[in-house]
Chimera marker file (.cmm) of the C-alpha trace (Angstrom):
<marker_set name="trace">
<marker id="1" x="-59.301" y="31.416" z="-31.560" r="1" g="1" b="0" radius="0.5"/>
<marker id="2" x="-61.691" y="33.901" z="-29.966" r="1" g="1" b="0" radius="0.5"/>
<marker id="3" x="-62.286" y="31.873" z="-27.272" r="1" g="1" b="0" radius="0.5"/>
<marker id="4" x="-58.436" y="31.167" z="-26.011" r="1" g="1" b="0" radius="0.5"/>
<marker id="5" x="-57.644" y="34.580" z="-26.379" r="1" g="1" b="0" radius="0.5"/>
<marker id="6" x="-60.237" y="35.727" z="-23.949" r="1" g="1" b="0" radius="0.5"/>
<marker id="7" x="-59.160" y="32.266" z="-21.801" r="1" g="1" b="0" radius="0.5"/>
<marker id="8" x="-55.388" y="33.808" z="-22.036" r="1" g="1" b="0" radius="0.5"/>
<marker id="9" x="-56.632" y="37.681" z="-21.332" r="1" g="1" b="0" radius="0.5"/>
<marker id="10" x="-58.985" y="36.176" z="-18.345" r="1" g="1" b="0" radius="0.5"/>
<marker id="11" x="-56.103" y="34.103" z="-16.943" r="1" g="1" b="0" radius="0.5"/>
<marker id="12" x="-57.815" y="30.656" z="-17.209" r="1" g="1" b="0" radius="0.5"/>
<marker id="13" x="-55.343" y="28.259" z="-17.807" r="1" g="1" b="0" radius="0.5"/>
<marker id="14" x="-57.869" y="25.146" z="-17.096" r="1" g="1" b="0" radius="0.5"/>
<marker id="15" x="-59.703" y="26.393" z="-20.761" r="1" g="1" b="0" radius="0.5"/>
<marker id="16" x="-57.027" y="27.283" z="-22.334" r="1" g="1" b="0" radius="0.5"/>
<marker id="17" x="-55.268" y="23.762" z="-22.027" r="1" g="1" b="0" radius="0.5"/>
<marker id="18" x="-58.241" y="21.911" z="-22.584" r="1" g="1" b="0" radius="0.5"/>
<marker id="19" x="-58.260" y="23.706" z="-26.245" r="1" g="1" b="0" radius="0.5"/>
<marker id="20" x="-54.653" y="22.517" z="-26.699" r="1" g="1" b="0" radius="0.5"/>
<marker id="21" x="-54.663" y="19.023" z="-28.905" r="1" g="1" b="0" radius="0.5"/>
<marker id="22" x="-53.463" y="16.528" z="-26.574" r="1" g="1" b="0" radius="0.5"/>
<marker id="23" x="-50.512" y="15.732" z="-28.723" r="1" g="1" b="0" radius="0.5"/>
<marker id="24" x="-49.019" y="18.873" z="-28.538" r="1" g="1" b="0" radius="0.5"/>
<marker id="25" x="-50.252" y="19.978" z="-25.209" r="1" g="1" b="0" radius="0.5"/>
<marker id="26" x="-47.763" y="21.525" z="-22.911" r="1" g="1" b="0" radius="0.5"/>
<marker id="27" x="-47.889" y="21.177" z="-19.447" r="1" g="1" b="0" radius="0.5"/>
<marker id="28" x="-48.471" y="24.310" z="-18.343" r="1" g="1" b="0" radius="0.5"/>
<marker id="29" x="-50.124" y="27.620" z="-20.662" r="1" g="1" b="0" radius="0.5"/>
<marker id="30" x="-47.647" y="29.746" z="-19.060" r="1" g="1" b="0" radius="0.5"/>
<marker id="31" x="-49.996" y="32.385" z="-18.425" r="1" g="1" b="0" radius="0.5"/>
<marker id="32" x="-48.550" y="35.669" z="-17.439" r="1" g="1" b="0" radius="0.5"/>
<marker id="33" x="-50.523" y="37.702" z="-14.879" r="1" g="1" b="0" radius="0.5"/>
<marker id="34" x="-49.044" y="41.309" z="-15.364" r="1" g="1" b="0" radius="0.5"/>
<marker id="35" x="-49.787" y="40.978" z="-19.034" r="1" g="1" b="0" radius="0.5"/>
<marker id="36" x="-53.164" y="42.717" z="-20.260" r="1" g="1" b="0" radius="0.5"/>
<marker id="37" x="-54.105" y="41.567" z="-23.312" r="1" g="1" b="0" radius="0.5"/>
<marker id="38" x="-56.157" y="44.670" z="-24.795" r="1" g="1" b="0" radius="0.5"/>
<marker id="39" x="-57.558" y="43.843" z="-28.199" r="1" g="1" b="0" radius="0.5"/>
<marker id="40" x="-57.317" y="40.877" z="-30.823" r="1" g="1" b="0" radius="0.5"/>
<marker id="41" x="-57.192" y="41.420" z="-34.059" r="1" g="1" b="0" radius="0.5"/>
<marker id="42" x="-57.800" y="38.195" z="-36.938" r="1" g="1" b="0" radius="0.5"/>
<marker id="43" x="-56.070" y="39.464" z="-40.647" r="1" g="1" b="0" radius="0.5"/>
<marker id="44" x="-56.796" y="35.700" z="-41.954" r="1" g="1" b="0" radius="0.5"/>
<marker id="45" x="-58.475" y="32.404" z="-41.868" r="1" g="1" b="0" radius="0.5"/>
<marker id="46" x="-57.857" y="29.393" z="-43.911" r="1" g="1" b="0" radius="0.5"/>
<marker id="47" x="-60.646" y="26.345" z="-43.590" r="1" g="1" b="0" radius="0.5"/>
<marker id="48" x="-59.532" y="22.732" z="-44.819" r="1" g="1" b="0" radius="0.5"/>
<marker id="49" x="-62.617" y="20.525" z="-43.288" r="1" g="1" b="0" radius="0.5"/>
<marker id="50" x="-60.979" y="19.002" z="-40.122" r="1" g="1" b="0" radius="0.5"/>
<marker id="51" x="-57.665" y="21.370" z="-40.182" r="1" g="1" b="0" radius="0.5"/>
<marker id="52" x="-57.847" y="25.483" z="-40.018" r="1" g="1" b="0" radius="0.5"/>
<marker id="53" x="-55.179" y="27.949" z="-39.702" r="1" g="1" b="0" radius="0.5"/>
<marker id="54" x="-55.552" y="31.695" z="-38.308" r="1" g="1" b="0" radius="0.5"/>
<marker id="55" x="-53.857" y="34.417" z="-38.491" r="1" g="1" b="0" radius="0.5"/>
<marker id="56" x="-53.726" y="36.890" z="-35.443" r="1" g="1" b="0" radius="0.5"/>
<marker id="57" x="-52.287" y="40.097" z="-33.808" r="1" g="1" b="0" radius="0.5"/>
<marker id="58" x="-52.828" y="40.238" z="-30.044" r="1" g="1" b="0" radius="0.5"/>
<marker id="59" x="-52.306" y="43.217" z="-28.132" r="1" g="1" b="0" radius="0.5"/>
<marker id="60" x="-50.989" y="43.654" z="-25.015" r="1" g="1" b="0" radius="0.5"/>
<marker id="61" x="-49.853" y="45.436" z="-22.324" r="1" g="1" b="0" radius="0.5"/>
<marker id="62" x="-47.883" y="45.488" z="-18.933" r="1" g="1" b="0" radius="0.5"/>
<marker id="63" x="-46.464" y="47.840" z="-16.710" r="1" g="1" b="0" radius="0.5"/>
<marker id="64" x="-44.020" y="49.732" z="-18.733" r="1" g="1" b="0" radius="0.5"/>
<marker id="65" x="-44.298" y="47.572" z="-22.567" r="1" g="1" b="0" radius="0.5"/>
<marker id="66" x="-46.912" y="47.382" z="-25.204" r="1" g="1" b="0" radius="0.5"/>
<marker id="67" x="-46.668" y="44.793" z="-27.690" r="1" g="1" b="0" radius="0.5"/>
<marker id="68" x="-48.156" y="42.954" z="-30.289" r="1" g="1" b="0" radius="0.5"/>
<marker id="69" x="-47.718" y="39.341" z="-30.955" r="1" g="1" b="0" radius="0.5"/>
<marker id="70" x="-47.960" y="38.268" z="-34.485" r="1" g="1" b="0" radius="0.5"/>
<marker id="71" x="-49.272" y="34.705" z="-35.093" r="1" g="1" b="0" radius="0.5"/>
<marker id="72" x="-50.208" y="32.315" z="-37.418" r="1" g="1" b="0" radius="0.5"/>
<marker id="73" x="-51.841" y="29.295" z="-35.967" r="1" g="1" b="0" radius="0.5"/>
<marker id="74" x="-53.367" y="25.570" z="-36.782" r="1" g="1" b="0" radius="0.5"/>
<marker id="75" x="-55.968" y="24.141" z="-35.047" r="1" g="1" b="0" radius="0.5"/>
<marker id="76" x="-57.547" y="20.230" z="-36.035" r="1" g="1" b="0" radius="0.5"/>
<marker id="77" x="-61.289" y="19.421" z="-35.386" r="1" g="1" b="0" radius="0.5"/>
<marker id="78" x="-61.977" y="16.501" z="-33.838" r="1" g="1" b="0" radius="0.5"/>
<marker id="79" x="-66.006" y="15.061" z="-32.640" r="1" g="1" b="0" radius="0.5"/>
<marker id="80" x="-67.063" y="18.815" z="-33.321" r="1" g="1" b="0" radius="0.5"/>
<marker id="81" x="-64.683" y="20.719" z="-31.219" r="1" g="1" b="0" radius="0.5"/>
<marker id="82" x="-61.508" y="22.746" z="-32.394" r="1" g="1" b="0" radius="0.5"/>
<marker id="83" x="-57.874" y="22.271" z="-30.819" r="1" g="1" b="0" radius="0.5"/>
<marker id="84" x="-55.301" y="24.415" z="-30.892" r="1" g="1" b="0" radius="0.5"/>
<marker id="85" x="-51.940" y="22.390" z="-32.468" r="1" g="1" b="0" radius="0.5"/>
<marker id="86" x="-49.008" y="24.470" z="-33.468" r="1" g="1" b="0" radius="0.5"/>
<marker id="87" x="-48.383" y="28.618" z="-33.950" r="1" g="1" b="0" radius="0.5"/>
<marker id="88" x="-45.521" y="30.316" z="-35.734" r="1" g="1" b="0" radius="0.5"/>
<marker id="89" x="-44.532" y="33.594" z="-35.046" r="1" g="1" b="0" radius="0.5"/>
<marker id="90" x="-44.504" y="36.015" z="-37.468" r="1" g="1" b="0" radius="0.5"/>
<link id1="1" id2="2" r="1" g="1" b="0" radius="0.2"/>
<link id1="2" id2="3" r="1" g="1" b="0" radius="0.2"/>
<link id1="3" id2="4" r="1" g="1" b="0" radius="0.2"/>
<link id1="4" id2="5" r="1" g="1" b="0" radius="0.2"/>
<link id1="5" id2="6" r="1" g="1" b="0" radius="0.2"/>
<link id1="6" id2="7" r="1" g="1" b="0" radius="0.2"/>
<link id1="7" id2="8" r="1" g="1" b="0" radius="0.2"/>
<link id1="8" id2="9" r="1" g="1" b="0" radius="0.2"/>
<link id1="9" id2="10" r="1" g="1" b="0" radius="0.2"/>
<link id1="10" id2="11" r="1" g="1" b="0" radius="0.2"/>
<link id1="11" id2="12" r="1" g="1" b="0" radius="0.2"/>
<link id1="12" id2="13" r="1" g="1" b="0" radius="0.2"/>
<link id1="13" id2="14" r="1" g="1" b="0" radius="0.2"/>
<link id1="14" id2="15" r="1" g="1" b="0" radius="0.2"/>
<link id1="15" id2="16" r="1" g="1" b="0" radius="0.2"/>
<link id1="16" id2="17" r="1" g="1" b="0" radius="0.2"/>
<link id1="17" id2="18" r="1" g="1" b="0" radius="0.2"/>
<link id1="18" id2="19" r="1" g="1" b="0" radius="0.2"/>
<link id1="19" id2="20" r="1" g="1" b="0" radius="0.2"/>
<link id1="20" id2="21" r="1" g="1" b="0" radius="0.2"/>
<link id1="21" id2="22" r="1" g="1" b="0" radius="0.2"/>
<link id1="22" id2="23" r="1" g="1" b="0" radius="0.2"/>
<link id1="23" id2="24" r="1" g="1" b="0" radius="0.2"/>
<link id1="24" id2="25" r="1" g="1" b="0" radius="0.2"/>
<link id1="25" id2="26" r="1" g="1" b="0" radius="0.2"/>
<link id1="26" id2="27" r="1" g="1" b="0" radius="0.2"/>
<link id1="27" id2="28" r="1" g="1" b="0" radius="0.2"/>
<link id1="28" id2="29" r="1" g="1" b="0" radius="0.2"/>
<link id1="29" id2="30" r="1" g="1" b="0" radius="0.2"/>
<link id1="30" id2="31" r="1" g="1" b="0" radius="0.2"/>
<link id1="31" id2="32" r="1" g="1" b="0" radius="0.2"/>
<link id1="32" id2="33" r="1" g="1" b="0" radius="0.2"/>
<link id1="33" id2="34" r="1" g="1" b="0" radius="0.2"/>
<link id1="34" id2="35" r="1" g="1" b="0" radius="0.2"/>
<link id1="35" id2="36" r="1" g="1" b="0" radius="0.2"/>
<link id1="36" id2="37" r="1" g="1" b="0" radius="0.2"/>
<link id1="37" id2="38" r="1" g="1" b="0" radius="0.2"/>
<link id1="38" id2="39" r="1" g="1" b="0" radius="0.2"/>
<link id1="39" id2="40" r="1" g="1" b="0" radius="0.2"/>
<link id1="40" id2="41" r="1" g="1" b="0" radius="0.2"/>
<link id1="41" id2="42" r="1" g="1" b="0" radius="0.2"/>
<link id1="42" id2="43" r="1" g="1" b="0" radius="0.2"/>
<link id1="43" id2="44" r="1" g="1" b="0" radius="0.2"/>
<link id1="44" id2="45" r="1" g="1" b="0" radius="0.2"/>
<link id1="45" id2="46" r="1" g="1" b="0" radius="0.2"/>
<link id1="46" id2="47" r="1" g="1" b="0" radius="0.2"/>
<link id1="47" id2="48" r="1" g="1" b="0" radius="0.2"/>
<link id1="48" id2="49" r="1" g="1" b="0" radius="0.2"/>
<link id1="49" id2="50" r="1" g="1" b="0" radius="0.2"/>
<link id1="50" id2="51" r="1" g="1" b="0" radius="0.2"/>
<link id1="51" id2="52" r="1" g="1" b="0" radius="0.2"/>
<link id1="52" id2="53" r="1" g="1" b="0" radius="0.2"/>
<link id1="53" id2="54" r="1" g="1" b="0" radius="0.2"/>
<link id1="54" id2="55" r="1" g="1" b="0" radius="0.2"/>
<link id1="55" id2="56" r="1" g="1" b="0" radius="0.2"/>
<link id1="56" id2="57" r="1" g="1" b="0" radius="0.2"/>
<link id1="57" id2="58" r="1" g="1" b="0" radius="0.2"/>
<link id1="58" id2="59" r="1" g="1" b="0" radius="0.2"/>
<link id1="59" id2="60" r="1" g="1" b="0" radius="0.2"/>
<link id1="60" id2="61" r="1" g="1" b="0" radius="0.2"/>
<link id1="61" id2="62" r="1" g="1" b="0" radius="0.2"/>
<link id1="62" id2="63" r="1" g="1" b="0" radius="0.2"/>
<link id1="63" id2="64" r="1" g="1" b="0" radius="0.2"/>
<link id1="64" id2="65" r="1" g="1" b="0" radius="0.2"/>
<link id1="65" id2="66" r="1" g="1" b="0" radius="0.2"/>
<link id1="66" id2="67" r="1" g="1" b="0" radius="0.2"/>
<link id1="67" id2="68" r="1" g="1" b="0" radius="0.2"/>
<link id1="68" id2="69" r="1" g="1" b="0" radius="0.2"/>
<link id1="69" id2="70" r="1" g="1" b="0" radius="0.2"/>
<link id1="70" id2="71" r="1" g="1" b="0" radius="0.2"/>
<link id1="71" id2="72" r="1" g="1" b="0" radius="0.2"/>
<link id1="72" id2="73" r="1" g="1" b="0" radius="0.2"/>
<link id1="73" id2="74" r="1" g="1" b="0" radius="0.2"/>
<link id1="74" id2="75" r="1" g="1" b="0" radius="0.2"/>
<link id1="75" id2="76" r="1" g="1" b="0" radius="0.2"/>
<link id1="76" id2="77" r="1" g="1" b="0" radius="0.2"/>
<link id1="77" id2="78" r="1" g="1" b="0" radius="0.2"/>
<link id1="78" id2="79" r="1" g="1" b="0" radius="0.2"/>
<link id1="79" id2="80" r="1" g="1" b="0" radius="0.2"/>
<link id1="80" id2="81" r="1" g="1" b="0" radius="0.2"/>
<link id1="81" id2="82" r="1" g="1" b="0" radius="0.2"/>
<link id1="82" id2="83" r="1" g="1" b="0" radius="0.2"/>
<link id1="83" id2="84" r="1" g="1" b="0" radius="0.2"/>
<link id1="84" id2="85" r="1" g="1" b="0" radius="0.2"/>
<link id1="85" id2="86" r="1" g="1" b="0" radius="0.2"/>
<link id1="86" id2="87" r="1" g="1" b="0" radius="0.2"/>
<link id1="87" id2="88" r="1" g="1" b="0" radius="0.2"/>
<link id1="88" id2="89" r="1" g="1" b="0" radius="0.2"/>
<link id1="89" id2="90" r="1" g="1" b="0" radius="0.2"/>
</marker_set>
């Protein structure tokens, strides 16, 4: 989770889709360059073996609006390495 925020706040769309589970893999991350994301916060984690969930609060910024965006998301492990699957907003 660490790691793809600081792919999302650094801009680098290669890493952060390379961390996205094939299967639900988008085409693009959609990565906004006026948005500054300022600090991440993790209120939970949940382990299951292969499967994980985390919950977030990123903080942003742009020119005129801060926000915060609430998350809970899944990731699956799979040879060693964690992919992001699904996130619901909360």
């Amino acid at each position: 989770m660490r790691s793809r925020y600081s792919a999302f706040a650094l801009g680098l769309e290669d890493y952060v889709l390379s961390t996205w589970e094939p299967r639900y893999r988008p085409e693009g991350a959609e990565i906004d360059p006026e948005i500054q994301w300022r600090r991440l916060v993790i209120l939970d984690t949940e382990d299951f073996g292969d499967t994980a969930t985390v919950e977030f609060r990123a903080h942003w910024r742009n020119k005129m609006e801060r926000g915060i965006m609430h998350e809970r998301s899944s990731f699956v492990r799979e040879d060693g390495r964690w992919f992001y699957t699904i996130g619901v907003q909360l």
